[in-house]
C-alpha positions, 0 to 999 in steps of 0.5 A: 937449300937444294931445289928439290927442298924449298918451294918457290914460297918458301915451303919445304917438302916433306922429305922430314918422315924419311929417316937417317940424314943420310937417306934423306940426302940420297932421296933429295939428290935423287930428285934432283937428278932424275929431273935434270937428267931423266930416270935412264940417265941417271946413275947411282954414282951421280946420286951419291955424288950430289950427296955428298956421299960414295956409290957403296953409301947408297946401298946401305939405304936403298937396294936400287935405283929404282927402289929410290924412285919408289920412294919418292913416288909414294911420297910424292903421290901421298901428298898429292892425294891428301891435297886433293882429299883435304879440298874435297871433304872441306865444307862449302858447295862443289863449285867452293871445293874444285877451286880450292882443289885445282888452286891447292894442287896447282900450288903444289905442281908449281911450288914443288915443281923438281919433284912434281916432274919426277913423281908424274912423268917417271911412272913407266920407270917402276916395275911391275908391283911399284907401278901398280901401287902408285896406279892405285893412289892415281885412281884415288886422286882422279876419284877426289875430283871426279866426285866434286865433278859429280856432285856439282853436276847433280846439285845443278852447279856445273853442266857436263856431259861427260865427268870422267873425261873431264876429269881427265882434262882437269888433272892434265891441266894441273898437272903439265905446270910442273912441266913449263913453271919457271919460279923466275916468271912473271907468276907465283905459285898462288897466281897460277893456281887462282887462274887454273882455279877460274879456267876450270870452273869455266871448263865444268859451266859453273855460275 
C-alpha cells in the first residue's frame, strides 16, 4: 500500500468516493508525486507512470494536471473540515472541544502527512476559480475554531485578547506538522497530537 493510502496507524485515506480503479490509481500517484517533487516538477507522464498506466490514460479521466490536484484539494480540505466540525459541535465545554479539535486534526496532518503537504502547501497552484473554492472551506475551517476560541472566551474559559490571530497560530501550528513528521520518529500520531492539544490550551489560558 503506497504512502499516499495508509497512515502511520494504519488508516486508510478516503480515496474509496473516487470512482473507476483507474482514476483513483492516478489520484493516489498524483499525491505522491506532487509531495516528493512539487506541483511544477511533476508531469503528467511521471503520474501516469506510477500508476502503472500511459500519459494518453490519464486524459480519459482528468483533463489536466491541474484538474488532478483540484481534486485532491476538495477531498483533502473536505476531510479536514469535517475533522474540525465534528469536534466543535461534540457536546463538552470549549476547553473539551479544541483539544479534541487540535489533537484530531493534528492526528490527521500527522497520519496522513503525503496528502497534507500537497493539499496545504499546493494552493497557489490552482487557478483562479479552484483557488477560490478551496479559500472558501479555508475560511470554513479557521471559522470552526475560531468559534470554539470564541466561545471559550465569553464563558471565562480561555483569556485572549486577540481571537482571530489566535486562530491563526493555532491552525499554523497544526498544520506545519505535515511539513517535519517522520512516521519512523520517536512520536505517534496520537502523541503529538495530545501535545499540540495541551500547547494549545496553554496558548488561549485555559484552566
Amino acid at each position: 500500500m503506497s504512502t499516499a493510502e495508509e497512515t502511520a496507524g494504519g488508516e486508510v485515506e478516503p480515496w474509496d468516493q473516487v470512482t473507476p480503479d483507474a482514476a483513483r490509481r492516478l489520484l493516489i500517484a498524483a499525491v505522491e508525486a506532487f509531495a516528493e517533487r512539487g506541483y511544477h516538477a511533476t508531469t503528467t507522464r511521471d503520474i501516469a507512470g506510477r500508476a502503472g498506466m500511459s500519459p494518453a490514460a490519464l486524459y480519459i479521466h482528468y483533463k489536466t494536471k491541474e484538474e488532478l490536484l483540484h481534486r485532491i484539494s476538495r477531498i483533502g480540505h473536505d476531510k479536514a473540515l469535517d475533522i474540525l466540525r465534528t469536534a466543535a459541535r461534540r457536546e463538552g465545554s470549549a476547553t473539551e472541544r479544541l483539544a479534541d479539535a487540535v489533537s484530531s486534526f493534528v492526528r490527521w496532518h500527522a497520519g496522513r502527512r503525503t496528502t497534507a503537504r500537497v493539499v496545504q502547501y499546493e494552493l497557489d497552484a490552482l487557478g483562479p476559480d479552484a483557488r477560490a473554492e478551496i479559500l472558501a472551506l479555508r475560511r470554513q475551517v479557521d471559522a470552526e475554531v475560531r468559534g470554539i476560541i470564541q466561545e471559550g472566551v465569553a464563558s471565562g474559559e480561555f483569556d485572549v485578547l486577540d481571537v482571530r490571530g489566535t486562530t491563526l497560530a493555532v491552525l499554523s501550528l497544526c498544520i506545519d506538522v505535515a511539513r517535519w513528521f517522520n512516521v519512523n520518529g520517536p512520536r505517534t500520531p496520537e502523541e503529538v497530537g495530545a501535545l499540540y492539544a495541551d500547547l494549545v490550551l496553554r496558548m488561549v489560558g485555559a484552566g
